[in-house]
C-alpha positions as a printed Julia matrix, in Angstrom:
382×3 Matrix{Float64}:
 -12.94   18.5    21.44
 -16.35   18.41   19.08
 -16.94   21.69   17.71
 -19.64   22.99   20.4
 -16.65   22.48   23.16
 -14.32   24.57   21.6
 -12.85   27.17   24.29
 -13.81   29.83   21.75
 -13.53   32.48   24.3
  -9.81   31.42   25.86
  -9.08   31.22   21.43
  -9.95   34.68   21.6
  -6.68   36.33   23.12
  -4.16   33.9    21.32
  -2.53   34.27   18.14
  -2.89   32.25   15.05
  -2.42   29.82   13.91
  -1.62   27.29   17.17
  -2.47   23.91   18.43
  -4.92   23.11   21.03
  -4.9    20.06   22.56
  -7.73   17.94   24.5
  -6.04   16.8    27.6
  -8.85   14.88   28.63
  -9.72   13.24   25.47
  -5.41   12.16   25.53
  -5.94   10.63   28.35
  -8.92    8.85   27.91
  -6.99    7.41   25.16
  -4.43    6.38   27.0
  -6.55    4.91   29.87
  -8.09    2.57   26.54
  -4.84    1.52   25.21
  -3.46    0.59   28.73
  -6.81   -1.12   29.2
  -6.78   -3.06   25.89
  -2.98   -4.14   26.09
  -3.03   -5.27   29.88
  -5.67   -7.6    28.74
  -2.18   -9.76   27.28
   0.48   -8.16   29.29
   1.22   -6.56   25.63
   3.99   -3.47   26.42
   3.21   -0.02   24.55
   5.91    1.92   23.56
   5.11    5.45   22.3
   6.37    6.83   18.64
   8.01    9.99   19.95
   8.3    11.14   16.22
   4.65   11.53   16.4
   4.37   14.55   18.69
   7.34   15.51   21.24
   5.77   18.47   22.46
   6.98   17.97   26.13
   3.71   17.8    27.76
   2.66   14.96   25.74
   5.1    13.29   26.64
   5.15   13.69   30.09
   1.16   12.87   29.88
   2.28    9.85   28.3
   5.22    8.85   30.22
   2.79    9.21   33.47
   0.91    6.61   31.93
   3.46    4.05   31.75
   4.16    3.69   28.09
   7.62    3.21   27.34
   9.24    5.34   24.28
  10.36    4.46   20.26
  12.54    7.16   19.39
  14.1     7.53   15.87
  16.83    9.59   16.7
  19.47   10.93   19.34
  17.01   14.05   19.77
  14.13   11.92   20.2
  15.67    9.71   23.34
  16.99   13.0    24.72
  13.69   14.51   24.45
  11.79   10.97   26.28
  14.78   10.91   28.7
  14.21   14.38   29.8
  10.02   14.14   29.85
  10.55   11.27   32.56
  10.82    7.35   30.29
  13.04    5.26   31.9
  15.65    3.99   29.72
  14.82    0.7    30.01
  11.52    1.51   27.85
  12.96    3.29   25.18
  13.96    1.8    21.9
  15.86    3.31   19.17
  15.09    2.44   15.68
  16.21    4.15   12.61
  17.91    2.89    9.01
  20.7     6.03    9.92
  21.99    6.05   13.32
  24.71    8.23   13.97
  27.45    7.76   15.82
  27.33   10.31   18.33
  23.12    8.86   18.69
  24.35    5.3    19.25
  26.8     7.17   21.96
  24.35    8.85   23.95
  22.04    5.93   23.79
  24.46    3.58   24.93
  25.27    5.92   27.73
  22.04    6.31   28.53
  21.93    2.81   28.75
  18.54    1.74   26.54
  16.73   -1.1    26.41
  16.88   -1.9    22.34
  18.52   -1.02   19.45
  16.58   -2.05   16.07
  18.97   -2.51   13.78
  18.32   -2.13   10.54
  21.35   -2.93    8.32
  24.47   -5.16    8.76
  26.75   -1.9     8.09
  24.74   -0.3    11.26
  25.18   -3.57   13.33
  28.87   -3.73   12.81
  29.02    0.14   13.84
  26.97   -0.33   17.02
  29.06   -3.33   17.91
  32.89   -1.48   17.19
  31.76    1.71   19.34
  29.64   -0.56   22.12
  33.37   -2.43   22.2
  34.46    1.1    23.16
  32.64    1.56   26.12
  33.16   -1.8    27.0
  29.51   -2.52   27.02
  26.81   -5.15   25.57
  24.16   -3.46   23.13
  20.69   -5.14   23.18
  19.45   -5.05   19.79
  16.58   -6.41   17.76
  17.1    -7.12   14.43
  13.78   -5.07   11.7
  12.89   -7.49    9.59
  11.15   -6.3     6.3
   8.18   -8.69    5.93
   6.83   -7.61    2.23
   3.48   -7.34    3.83
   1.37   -4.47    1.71
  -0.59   -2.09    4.63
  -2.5    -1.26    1.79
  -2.14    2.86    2.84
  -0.06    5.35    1.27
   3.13    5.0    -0.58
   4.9     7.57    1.22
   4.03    6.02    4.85
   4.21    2.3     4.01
   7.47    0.84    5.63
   6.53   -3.27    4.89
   7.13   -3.42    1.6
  10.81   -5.35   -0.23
  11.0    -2.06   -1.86
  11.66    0.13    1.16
  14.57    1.21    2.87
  13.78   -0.12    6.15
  14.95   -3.11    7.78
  16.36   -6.7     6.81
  15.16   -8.79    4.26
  13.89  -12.0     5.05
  16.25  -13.67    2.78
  19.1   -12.31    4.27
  18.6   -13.69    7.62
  20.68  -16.66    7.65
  24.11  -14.45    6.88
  23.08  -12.21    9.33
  22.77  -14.7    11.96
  26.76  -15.82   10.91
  27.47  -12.58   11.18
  26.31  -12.03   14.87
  28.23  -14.28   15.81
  31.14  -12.76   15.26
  30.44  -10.06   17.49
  31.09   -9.63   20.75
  29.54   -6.26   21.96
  25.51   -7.13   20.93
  23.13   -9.46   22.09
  20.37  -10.27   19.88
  16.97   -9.97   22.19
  14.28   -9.1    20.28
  12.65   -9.31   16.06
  11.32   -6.11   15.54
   8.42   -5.62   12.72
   6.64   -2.09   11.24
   4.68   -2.51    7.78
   3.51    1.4     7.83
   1.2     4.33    8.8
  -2.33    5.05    9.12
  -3.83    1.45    9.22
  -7.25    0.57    9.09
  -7.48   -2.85    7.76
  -6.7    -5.53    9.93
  -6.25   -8.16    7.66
  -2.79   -6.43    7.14
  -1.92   -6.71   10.61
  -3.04  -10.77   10.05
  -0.48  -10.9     7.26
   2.02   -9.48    9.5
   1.38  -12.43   12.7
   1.6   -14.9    10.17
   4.86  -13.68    8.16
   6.2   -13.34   11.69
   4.77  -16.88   12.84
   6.95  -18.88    9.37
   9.86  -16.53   10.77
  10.17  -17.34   14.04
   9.47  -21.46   12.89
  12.65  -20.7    11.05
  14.95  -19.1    13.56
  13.34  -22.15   16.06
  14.89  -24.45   13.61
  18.54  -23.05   13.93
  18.13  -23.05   17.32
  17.03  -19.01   17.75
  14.31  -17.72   19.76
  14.11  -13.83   20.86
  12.54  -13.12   23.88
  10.87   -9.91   22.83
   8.87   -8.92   19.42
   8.06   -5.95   18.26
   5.4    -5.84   16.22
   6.06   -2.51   15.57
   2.87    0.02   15.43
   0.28    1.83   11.97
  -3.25    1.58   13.92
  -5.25    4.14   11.6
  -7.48    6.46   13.06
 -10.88    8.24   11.87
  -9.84   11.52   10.33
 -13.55   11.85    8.31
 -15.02   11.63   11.65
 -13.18   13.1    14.66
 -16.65   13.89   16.57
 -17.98   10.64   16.45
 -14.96    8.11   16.44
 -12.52   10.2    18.85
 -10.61    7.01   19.91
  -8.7     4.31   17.67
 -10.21    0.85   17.49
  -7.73   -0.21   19.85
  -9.47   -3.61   21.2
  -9.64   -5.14   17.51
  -6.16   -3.98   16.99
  -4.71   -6.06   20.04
  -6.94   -8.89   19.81
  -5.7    -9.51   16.35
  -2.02   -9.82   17.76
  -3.74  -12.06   20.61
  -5.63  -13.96   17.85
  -3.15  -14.41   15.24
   0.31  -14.37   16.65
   1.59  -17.54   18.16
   3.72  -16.01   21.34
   6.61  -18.43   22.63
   6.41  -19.13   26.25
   8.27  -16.38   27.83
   7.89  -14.17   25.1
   7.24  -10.42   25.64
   5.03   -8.96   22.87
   6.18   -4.57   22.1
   4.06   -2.2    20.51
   5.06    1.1    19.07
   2.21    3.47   18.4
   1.68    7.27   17.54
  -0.78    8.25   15.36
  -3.59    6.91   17.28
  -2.19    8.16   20.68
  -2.21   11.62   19.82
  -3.46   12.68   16.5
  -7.43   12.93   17.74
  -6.51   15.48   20.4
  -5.19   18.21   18.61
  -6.47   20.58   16.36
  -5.05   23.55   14.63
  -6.52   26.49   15.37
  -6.63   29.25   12.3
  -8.2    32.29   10.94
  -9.6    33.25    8.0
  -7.55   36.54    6.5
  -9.27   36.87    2.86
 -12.39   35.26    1.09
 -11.32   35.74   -2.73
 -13.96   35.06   -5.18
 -12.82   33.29   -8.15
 -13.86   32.89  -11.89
 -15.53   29.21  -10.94
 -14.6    29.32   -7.0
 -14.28   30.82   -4.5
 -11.13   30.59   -1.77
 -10.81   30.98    2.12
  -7.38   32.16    2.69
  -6.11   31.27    6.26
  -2.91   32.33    7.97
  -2.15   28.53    8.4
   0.4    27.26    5.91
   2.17   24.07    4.96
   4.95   25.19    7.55
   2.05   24.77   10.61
   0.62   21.49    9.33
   2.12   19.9     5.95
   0.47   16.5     5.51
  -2.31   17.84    3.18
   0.72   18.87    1.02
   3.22   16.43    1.65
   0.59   13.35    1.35
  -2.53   14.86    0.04
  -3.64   14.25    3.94
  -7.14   14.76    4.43
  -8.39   16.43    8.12
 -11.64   17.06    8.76
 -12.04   21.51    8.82
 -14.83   22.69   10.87
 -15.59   26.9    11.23
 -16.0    27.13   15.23
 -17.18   30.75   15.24
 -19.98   30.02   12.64
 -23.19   27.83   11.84
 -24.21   30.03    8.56
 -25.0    27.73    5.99
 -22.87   25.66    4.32
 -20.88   26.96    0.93
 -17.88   25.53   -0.7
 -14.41   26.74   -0.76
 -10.64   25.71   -1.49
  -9.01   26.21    1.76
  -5.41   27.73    1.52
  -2.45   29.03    3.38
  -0.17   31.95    2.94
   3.0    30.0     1.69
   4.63   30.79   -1.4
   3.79   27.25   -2.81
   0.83   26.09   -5.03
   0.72   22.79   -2.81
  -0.5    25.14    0.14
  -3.51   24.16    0.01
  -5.65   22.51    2.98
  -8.53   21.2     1.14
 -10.63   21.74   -2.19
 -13.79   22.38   -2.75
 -14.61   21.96    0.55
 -17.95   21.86    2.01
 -17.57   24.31    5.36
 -20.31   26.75    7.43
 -19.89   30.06    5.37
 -16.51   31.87    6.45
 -15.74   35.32    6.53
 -12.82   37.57    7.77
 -11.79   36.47   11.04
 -13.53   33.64   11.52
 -11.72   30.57   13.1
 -11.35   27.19   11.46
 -10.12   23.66   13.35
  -8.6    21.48   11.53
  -9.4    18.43   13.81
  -6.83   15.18   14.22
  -3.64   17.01   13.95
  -1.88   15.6    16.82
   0.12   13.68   15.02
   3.01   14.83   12.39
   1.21   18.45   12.71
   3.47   20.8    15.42
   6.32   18.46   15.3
   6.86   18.7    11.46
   6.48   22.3    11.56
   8.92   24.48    9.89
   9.98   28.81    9.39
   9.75   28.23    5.38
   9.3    32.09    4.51
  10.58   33.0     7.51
   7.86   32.26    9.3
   6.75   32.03   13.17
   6.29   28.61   14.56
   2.86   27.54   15.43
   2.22   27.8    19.34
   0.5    25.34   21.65
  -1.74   25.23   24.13
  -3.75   22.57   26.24
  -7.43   22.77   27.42
């Protein structure tokens, strides 16, 4: 939605704060990605920790994507919306046991493993049910995503995944086991993406790797390349869509496939974040000594990335076109951090007014919280 298609009237009647989401512009997003990948028979999996709101994911599942769930909840949640199980993959540094369980009830495509500890586990209770576990092993590629600290994954000093240098043990060690079948390398160097040379980095760190596992005689049929396309968040009106044809093509360009080979992605952001925005009002303008604030009933519990990773979103007043003043725009909460933006250059607010705060789809509803006892945020699609 731009700010002239706002359903200002149908906002009218609904109480703040709450997400609205584009269904049309979701879908045209979709209809891109499944463009751009079929162009390489590339298979899109969608980061469920992203947005699980159930009609999302049904939307999404309708559109053929397969599922990359981080936890038990999450591949409950894609079962339920419709995935097929053998499209969902389970990734995560701490699986629990009763996760692993369901999954391998549920009977899943992939594990990514992460650690040898979690291998061993998903082997001993696999053994249990007397089945075989597919897994792919995450390998840590010390590639830099060049984003921020807090959502790069890539890096030797991060929890996630194998090291490179520990490969050769670990391939001893599968060995041993007798419940899991290696199929697949599995790959994520962060969040929030925009320069593709890091993506480069990545198909060539993964090209030396797989020339090593070729020498000892290992080659996985599937790669997973994991996800971290970046999306436009200065400019939701005019880039509504992820640059999702220069993101596969550099996979196609840059990644030497085995024949055989299937190639996974696993993307969220750039699915979903564009089409929602939350919705809030203004309750107070407070004039200050050098400043002056706009006080909305949105807090860090509706939408905490401006507080959690000093997240920019683009703020737009959809019941105003008075001329432009500047404001620090802040929440309710209890917490200094609360705060959406500062000195922020917005159409003059008053009382009651309603602000967007455009690409929230992603990591907005689904990280929401009652901190001060507070309701959740509500959500509705137009």
């Amino acid at each position: 939605m731009i700010k002239g298609s706002f359903p200002i009237e149908d906002f009218r009647g609904l109480q703040t704060p709450f997400y609205a989401y584009d269904k049309e512009l979701l879908q045209k997003t979709l209809d891109v990605i499944n463009a751009e990948s079929n162009k390489y028979g590339y298979h899109v999996h969608y980061a469920v920790k992203a947005n699980a709101n159930p009609i999302i994911l049904q939307t999404i599942c309708a559109s053929n994507l397969g599922a990359d769930c981080v936890s038990g909840g999450e591949v409950k949640a894609a079962i339920e919306a419709g995935f097929s199980p053998d499209k969902i993959v389970f990734a995560g540094v701490g699986k629990a046991d009763w996760e692993i369980d369901y999954a391998l009830d549920n009977d899943i495509f992939c594990f990514n493993v992460e650690s040898e500890p979690e291998l061993e586990n998903i082997n001993v209770l696999a053994a249990q049910k007397n089945k075989i576990a597919r897994i792919a092993l995450r390998i840590n590629p010390n590639v830099d995503a060049h984003t921020h600290s807090y959502i790069t994954t890539g890096l030797n000093e991060n929890k996630f995944g194998f090291s490179i240098e520990s490969l050769p043990q670990v391939v001893v060690l599968l060995k041993k086991f007798s419940n899991v079948k290696l199929v697949g390398l599995h790959f994520h160097i962060g969040s929030q993406i925009t320069d593709m040379s890091a993506f480069q980095d990545l198909c060539i760190k993964i090209n030396e790797l797989q020339e090593f596992l070729r020498e000892k005689d290992i080659c996985c049929q599937h790669i997973n390349v994991g996800g971290g396309l970046g999306i436009n968040y200065q400019h939701p009106n005019h880039v509504p869509i992820a640059d999702f044809e220069s993101y596969f093509k550099v996979f196609h360009d840059y990644l030497k496939v085995e024949k055989n080979q299937i190639v996974h992605f696993e993307l969220g952001r750039s699915v979903v974040a564009p089409c929602g925005s939350l919705i809030t009002k203004v309750l107070y303008v407070k004039k200050g000594t050098s400043k002056q604030f706009a006080i909305v009933d949105a807090g860090m519990t509706d939408l905490i990335r401006p507080a959690l990773y000093q997240a920019y979103h683009h703020i737009e007043n959809i019941t105003s076109n008075a001329n432009e003043e500047k404001y620090d725009i802040v929440g309710p909460i209890c917490e200094s951090s609360d705060t959406f933006a500062k000195d922020y250059t917005i159409n003059a607010v008053k009382r009651g007014d309603l602000l967007a705060m455009r690409s929230a789809g992603a990591y907005g509803e689904i990280m929401a919280s009652r901190y001060n006892l507070r309701e959740l945020p509500k959500s509705y699609f137009f």
